[in-house]
N, C-alpha and C positions, 0 to 999 in steps of 0.2 A: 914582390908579390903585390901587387893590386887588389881593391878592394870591389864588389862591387858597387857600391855608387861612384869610384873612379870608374870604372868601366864603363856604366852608364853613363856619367859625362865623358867621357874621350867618343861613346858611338853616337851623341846625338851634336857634338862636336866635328866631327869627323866628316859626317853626313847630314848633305842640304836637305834632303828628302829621305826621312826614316818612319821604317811604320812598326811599330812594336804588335805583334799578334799571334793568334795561336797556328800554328802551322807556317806553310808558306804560300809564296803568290799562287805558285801552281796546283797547291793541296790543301788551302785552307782547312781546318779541322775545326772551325763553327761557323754560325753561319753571319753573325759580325763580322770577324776579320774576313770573311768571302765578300758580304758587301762593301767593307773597305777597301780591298784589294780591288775590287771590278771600278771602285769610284778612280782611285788615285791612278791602275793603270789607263782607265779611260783618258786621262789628263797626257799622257803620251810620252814624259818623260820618264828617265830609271830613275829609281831610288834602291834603296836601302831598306832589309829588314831583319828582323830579332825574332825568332821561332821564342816563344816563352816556355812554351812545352820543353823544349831542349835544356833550356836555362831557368831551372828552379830558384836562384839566388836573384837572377833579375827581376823573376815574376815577383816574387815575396817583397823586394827594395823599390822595384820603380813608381809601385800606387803613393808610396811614401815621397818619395823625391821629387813627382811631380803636379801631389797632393789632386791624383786621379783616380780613383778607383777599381777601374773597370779596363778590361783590352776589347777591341784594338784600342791603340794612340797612335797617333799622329803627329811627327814632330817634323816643322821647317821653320830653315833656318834657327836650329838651333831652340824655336820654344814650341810649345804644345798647342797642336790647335785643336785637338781634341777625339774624343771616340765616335761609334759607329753614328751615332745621329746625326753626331755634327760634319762629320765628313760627307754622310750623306747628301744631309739639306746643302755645303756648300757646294758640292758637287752639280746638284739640280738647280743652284740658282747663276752656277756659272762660275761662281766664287772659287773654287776649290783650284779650275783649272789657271785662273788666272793668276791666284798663289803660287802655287808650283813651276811657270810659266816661267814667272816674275824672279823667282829665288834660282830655280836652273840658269838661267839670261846671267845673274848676278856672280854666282859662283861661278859659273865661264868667264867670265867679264874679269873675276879677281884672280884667276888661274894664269892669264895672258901675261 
């Protein structure tokens, strides 16, 4: 039996591109994770996500684990680049998709 904070490192291990949020991509249930969702699918690749709502144990451990507070998160390669503002802003300055871009390219590149 697993713990959750093993949980939560094995899924942001697991996955190059993970979005911790409330609802899903297609039903977001506020209106952060919706603006998050519309930033990181913009960026073109899949990723990976964690309904919070579903999983009460993760909601409650992960503000602790990755000393965040707040959903959505954003996690590539493995570290947190952050919630709605900041996916936001790097979304509009370009940054956000050139991340994702850059770590998708990588994990393919280390899959081969």
């Amino acid at each position: 039996m697993s713990t959750t904070l093993e949980n939560i490192q094995q899924q942001i291990g697991e996955n190059t591109i993970l979005l911790y949020m409330k609802g899903t991509p297609q039903l977001p249930q506020c209106g952060f994770s919706a603006q998050a969702v519309q930033a990181v699918m913009a960026c073109g690749e899949r990723f990976a996500f964690v309904n919070i709502l579903d999983n009460p144990d993760i909601r409650a451990e992960l503000p602790k684990y990755a000393n965040w507070p707040t959903f959505p998160q954003l996690w590539v390669n493995g570290e947190l680049v952050g919630g709605c503002d900041i996916i936001v802003e790097m979304h509009e300055s370009g940054e956000l998709e050139k991340l994702i871009k850059e770590a998708t390219a990588n994990a393919e590149t280390e899959q081969e």
